[in-house]
N, CA, C and O atoms as CSV, one atom per row, in Angstrom:
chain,resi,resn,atom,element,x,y,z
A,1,UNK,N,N,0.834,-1.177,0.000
A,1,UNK,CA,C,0.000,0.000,0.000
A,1,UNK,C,C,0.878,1.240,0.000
A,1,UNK,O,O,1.882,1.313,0.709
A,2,UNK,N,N,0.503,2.153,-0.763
A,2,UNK,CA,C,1.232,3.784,-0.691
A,2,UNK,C,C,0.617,4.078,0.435
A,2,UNK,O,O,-0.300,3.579,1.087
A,3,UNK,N,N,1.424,5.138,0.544
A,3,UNK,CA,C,1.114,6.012,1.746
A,3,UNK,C,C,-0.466,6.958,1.527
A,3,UNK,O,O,-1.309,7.281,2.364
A,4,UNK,N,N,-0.410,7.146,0.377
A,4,UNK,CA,C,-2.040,8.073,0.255
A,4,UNK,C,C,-2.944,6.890,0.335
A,4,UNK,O,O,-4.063,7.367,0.522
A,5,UNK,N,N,-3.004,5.996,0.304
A,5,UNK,CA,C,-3.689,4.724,0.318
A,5,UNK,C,C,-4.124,4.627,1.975
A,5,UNK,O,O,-5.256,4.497,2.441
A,6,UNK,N,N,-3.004,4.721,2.588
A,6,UNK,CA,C,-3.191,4.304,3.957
A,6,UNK,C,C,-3.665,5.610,4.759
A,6,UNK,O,O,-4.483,5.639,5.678
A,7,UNK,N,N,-3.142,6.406,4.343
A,7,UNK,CA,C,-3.829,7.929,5.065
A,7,UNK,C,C,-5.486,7.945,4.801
A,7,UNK,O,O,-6.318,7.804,5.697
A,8,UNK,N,N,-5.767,8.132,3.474
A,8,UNK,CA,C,-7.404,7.538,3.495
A,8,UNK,C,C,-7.836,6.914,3.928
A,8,UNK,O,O,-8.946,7.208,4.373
A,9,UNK,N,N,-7.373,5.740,4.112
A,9,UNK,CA,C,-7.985,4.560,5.575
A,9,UNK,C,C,-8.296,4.817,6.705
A,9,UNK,O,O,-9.281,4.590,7.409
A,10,UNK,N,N,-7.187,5.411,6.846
A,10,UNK,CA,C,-6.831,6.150,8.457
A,10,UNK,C,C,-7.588,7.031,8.280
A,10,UNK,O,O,-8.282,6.885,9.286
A,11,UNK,N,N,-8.213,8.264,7.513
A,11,UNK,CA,C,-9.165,9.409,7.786
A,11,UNK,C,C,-10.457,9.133,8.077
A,11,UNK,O,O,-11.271,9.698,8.807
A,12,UNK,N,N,-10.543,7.649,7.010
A,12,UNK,CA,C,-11.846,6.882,6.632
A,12,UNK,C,C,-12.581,6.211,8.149
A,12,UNK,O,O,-13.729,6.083,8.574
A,13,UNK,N,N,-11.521,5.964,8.526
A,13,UNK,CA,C,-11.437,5.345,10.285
A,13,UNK,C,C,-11.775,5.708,11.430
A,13,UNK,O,O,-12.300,5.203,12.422
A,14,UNK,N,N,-11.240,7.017,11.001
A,14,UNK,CA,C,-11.420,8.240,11.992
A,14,UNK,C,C,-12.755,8.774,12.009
A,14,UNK,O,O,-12.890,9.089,13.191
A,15,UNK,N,N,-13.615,9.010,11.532
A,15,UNK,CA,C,-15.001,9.533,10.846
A,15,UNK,C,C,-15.647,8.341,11.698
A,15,UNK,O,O,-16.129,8.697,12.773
A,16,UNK,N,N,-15.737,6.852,11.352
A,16,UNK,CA,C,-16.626,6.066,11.757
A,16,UNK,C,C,-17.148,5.804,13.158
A,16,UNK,O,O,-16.455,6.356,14.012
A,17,UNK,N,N,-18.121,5.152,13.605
A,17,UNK,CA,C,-18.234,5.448,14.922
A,17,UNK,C,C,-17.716,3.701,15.407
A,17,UNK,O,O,-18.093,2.696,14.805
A,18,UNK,N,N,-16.801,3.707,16.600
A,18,UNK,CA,C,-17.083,2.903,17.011
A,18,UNK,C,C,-18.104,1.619,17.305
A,18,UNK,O,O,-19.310,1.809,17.457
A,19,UNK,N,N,-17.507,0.303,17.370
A,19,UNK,CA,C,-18.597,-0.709,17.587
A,19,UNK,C,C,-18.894,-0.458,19.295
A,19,UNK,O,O,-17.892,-0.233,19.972
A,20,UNK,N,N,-20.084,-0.487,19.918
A,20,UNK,CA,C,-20.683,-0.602,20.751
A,20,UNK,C,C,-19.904,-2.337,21.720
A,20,UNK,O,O,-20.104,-3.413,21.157
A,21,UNK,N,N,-19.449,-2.327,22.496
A,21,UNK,CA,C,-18.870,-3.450,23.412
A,21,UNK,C,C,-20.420,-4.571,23.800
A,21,UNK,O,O,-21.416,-3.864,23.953
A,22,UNK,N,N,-20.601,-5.516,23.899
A,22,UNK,CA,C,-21.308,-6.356,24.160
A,22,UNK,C,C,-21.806,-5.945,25.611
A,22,UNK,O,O,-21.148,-5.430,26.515
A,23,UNK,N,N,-23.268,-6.343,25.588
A,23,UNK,CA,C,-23.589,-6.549,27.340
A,23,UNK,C,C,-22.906,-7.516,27.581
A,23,UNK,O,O,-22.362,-8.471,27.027
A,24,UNK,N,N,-23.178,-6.662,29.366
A,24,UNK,CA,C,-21.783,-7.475,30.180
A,24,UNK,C,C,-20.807,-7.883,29.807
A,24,UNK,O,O,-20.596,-9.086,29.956
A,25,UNK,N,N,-19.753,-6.986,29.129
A,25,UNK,CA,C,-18.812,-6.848,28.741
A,25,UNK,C,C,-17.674,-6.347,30.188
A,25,UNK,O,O,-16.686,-6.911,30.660
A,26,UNK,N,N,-18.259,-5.274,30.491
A,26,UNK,CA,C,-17.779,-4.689,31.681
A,26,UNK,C,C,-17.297,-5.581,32.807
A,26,UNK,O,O,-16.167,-5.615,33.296
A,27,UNK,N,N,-18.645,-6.486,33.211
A,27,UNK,CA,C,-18.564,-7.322,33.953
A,27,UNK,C,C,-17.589,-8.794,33.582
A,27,UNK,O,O,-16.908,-9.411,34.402
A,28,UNK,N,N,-17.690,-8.992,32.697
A,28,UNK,CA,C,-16.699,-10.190,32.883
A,28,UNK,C,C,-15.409,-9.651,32.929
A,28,UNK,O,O,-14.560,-10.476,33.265
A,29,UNK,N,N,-14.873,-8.181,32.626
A,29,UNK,CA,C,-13.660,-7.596,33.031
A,29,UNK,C,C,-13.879,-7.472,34.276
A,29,UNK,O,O,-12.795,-7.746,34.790
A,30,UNK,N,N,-14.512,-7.262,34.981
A,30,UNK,CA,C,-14.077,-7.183,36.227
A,30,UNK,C,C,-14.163,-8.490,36.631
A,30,UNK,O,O,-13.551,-8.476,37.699
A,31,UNK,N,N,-14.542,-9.616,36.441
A,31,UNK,CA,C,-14.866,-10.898,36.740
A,31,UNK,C,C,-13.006,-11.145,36.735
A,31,UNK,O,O,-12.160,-11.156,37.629
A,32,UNK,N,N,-12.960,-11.322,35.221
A,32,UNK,CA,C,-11.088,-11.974,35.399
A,32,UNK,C,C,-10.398,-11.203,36.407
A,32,UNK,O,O,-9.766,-11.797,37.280
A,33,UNK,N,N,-10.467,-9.623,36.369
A,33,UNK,CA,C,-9.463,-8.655,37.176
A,33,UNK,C,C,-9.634,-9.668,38.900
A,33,UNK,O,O,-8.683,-10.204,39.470
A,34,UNK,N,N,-10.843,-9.674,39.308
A,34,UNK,CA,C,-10.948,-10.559,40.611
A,34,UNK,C,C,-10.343,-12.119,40.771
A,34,UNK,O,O,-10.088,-12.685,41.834
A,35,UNK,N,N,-10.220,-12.535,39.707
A,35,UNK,CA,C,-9.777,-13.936,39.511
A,35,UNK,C,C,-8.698,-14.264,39.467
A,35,UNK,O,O,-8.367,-15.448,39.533
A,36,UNK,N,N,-7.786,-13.176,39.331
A,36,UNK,CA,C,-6.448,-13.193,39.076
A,36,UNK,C,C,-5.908,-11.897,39.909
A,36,UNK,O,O,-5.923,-10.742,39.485
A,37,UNK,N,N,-5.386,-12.365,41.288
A,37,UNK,CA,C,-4.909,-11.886,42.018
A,37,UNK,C,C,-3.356,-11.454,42.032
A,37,UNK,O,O,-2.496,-12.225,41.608
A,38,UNK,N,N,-3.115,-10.469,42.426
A,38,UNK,CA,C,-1.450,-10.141,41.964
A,38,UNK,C,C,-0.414,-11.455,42.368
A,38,UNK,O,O,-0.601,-12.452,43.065
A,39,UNK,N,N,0.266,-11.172,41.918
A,39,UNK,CA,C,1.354,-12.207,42.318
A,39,UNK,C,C,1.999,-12.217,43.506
A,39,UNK,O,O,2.610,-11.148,43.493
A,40,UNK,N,N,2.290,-12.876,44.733
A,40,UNK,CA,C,2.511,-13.040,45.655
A,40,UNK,C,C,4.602,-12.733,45.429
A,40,UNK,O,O,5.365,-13.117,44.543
A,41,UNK,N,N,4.810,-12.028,46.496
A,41,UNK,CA,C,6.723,-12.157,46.214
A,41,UNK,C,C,7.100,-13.741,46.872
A,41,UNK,O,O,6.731,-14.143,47.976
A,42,UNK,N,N,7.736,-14.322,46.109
A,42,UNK,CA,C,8.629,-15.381,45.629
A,42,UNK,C,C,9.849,-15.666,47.419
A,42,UNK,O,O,10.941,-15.134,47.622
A,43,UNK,N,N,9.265,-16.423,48.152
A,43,UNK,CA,C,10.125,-17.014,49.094
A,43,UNK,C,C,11.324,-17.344,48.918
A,43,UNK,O,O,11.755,-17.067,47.798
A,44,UNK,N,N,12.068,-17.864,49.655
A,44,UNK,CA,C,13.464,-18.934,49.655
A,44,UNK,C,C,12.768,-20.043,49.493
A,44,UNK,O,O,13.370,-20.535,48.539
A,45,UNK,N,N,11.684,-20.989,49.829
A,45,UNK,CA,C,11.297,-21.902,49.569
A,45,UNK,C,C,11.297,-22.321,48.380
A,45,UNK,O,O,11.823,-23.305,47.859
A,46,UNK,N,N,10.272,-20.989,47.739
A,46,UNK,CA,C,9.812,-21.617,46.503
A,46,UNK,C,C,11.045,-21.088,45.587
A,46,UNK,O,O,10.992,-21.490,44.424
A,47,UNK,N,N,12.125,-20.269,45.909
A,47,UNK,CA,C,13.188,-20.108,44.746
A,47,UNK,C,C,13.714,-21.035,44.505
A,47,UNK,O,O,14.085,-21.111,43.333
A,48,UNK,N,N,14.109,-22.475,45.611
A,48,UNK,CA,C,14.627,-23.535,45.751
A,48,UNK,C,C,14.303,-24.561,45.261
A,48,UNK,O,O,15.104,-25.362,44.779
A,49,UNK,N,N,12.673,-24.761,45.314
A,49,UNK,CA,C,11.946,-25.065,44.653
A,49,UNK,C,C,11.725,-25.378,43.690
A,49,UNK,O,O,11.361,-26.487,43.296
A,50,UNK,N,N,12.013,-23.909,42.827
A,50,UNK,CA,C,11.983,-24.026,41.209
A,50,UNK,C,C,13.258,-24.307,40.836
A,50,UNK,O,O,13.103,-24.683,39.674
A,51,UNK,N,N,14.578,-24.374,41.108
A,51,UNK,CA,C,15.726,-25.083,40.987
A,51,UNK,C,C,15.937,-26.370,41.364
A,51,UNK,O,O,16.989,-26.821,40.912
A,52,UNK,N,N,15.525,-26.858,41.801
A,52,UNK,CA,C,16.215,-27.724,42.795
A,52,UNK,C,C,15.982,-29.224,41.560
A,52,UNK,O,O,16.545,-30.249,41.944
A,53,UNK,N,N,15.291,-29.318,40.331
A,53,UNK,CA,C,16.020,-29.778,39.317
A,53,UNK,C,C,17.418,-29.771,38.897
A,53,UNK,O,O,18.304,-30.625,38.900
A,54,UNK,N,N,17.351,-28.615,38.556
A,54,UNK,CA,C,18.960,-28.073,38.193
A,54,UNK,C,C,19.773,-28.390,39.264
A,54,UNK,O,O,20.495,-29.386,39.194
A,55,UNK,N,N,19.759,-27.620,40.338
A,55,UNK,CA,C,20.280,-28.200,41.658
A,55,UNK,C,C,21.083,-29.445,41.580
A,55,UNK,O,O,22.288,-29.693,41.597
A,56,UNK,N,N,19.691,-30.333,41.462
A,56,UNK,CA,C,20.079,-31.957,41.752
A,56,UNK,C,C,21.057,-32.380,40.327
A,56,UNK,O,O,22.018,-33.140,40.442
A,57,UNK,N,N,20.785,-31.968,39.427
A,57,UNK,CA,C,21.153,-32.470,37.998
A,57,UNK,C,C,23.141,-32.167,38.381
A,57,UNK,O,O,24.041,-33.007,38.383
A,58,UNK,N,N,23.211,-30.766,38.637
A,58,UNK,CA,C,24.624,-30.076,38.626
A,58,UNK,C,C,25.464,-31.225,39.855
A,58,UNK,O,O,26.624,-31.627,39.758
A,59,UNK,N,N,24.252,-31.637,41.213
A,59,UNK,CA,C,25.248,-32.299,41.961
A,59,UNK,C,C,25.294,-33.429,41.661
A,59,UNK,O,O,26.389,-33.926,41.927
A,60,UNK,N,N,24.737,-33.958,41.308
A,60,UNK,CA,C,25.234,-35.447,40.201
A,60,UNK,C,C,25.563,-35.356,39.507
A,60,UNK,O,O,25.622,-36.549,39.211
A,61,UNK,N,N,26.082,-34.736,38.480
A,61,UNK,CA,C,27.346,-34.238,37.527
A,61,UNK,C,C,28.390,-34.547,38.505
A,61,UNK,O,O,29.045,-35.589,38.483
A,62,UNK,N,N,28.562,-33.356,39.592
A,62,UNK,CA,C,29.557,-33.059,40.496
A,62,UNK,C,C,30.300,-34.540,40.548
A,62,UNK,O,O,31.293,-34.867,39.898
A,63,UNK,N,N,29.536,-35.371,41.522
A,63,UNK,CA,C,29.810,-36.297,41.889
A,63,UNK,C,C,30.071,-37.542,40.960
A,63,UNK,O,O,31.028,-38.286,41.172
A,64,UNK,N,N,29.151,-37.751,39.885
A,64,UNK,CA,C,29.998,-38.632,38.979
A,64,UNK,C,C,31.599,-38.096,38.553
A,64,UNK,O,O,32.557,-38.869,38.548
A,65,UNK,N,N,31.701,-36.582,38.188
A,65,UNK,CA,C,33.010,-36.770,38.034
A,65,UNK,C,C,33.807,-36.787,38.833
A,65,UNK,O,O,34.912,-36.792,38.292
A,66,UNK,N,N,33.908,-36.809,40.514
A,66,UNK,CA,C,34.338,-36.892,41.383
A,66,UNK,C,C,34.695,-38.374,41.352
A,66,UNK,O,O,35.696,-38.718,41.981
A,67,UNK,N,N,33.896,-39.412,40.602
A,67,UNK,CA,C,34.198,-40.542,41.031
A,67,UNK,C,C,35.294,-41.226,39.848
A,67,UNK,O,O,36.167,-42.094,39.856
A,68,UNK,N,N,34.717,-40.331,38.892
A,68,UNK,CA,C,35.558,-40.740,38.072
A,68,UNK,C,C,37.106,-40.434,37.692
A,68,UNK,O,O,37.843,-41.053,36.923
A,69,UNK,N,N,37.359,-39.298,38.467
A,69,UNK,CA,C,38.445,-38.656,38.960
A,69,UNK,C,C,39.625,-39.446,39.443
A,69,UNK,O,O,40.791,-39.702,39.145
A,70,UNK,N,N,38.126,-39.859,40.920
A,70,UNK,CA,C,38.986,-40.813,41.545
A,70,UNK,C,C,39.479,-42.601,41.334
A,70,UNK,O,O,40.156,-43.322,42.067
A,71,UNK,N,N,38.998,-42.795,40.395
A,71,UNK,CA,C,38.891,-43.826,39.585
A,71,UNK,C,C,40.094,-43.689,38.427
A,71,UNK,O,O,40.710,-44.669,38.008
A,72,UNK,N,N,40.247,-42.795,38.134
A,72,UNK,CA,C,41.394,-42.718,37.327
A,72,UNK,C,C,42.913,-42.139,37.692
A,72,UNK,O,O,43.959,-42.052,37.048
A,73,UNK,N,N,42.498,-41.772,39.096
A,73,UNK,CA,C,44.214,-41.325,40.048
A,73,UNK,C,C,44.248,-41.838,40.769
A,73,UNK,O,O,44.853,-41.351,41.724
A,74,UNK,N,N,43.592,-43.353,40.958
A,74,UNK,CA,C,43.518,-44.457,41.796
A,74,UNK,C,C,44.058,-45.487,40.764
A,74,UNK,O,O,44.688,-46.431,41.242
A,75,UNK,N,N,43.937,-45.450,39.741
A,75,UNK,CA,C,44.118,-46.715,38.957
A,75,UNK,C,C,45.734,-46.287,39.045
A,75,UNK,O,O,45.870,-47.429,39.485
A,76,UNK,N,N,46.596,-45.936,39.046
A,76,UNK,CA,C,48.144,-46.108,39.283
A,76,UNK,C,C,48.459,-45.986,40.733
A,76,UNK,O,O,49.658,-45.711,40.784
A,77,UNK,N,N,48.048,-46.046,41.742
A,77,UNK,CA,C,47.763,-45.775,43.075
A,77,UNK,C,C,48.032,-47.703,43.872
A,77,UNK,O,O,47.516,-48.728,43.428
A,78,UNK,N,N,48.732,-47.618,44.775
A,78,UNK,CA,C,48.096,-49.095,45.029
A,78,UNK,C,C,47.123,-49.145,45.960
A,78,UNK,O,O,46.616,-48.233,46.614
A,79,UNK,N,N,46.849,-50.677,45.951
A,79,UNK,CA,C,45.231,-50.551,46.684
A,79,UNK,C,C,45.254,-50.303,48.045
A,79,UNK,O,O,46.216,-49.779,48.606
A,80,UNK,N,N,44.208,-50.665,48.620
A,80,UNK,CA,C,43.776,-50.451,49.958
A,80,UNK,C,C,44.967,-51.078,50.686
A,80,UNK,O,O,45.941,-50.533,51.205
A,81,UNK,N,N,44.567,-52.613,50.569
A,81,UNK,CA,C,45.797,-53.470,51.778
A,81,UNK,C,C,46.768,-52.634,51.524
A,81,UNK,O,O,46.866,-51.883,52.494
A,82,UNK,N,N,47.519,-52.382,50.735
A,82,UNK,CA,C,48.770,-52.155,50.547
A,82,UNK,C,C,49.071,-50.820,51.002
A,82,UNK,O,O,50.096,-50.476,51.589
A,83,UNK,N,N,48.092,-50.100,50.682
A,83,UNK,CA,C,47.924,-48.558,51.384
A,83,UNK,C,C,48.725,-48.852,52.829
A,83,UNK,O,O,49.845,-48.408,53.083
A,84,UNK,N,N,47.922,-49.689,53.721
A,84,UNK,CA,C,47.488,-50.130,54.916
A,84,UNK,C,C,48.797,-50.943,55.344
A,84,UNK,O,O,48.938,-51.282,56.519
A,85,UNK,N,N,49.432,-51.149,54.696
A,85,UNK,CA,C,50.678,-52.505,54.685
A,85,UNK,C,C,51.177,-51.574,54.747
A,85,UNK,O,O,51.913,-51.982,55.646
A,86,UNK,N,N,51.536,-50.468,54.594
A,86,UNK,CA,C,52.493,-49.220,54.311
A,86,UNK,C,C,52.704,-48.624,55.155
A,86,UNK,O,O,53.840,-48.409,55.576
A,87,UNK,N,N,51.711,-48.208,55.615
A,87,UNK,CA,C,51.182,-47.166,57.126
A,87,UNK,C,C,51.230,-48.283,58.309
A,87,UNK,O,O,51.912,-48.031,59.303
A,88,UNK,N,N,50.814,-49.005,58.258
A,88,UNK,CA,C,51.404,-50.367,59.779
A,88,UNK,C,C,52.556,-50.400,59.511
A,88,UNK,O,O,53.127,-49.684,60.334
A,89,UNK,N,N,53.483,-50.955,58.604
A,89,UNK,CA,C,54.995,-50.546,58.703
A,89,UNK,C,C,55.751,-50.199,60.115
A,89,UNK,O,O,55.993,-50.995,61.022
A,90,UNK,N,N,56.124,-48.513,60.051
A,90,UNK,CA,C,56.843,-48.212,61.118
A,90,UNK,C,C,56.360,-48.422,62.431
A,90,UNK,O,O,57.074,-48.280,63.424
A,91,UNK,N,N,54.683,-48.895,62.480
A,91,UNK,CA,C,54.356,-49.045,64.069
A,91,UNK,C,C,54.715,-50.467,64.733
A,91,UNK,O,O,54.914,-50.785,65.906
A,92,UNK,N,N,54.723,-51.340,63.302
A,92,UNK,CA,C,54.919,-52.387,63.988
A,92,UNK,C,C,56.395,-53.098,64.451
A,92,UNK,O,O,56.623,-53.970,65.290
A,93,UNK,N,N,57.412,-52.252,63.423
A,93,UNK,CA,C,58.579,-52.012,63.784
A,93,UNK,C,C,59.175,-51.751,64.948
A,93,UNK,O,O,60.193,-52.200,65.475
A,94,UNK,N,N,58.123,-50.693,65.374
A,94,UNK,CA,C,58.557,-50.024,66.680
A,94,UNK,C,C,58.066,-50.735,68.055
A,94,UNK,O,O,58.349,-50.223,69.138
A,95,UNK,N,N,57.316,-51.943,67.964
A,95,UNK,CA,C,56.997,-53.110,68.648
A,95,UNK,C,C,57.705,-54.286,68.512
A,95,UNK,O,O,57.370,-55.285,69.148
């Protein structure tokens, strides 16, 4: 559309009278406005709440790679007994 195209519309627009709103129109606006109460401010509960997906997701991440960490600077490491065989050593020496 040109612009003189749309200005006539717009004048054409301007002139007409409005449509008349339906009965009880009014009223069911005020009906929703009552139905829908403002929003309440947002606790520590419920901020926790709405995370605590994420939350949980990030600390099981955490912890699988924690294990896997330790799973892989353990694998050249010796094991437990031997840990333990190591550290009894000098006490039992000293008996």
């Amino acid at each position: 559309m040109n612009d003189l195209k749309l200005t006539q519309l717009f004048n054409a627009a301007k002139n007409e009278t409005p449509a008349a709103p339906n009965e009880g129109f009014a009223f069911l606006v005020m009906q929703q406005i009552q139905r829908s109460p403002a929003r309440a401010d947002l606790t520590v509960s419920d901020v926790i709440g709405m995370w605590f997906p994420r939350l949980a997701m990030v600390a099981a991440a955490v912890i699988a790679i924690c294990v896997v960490g330790e799973m892989v600077f353990s694998s050249n490491a010796p094991s437990l007994s031997e840990s333990a065989a190591q550290l009894s050593q000098p006490i039992v020496a000293e008996n």
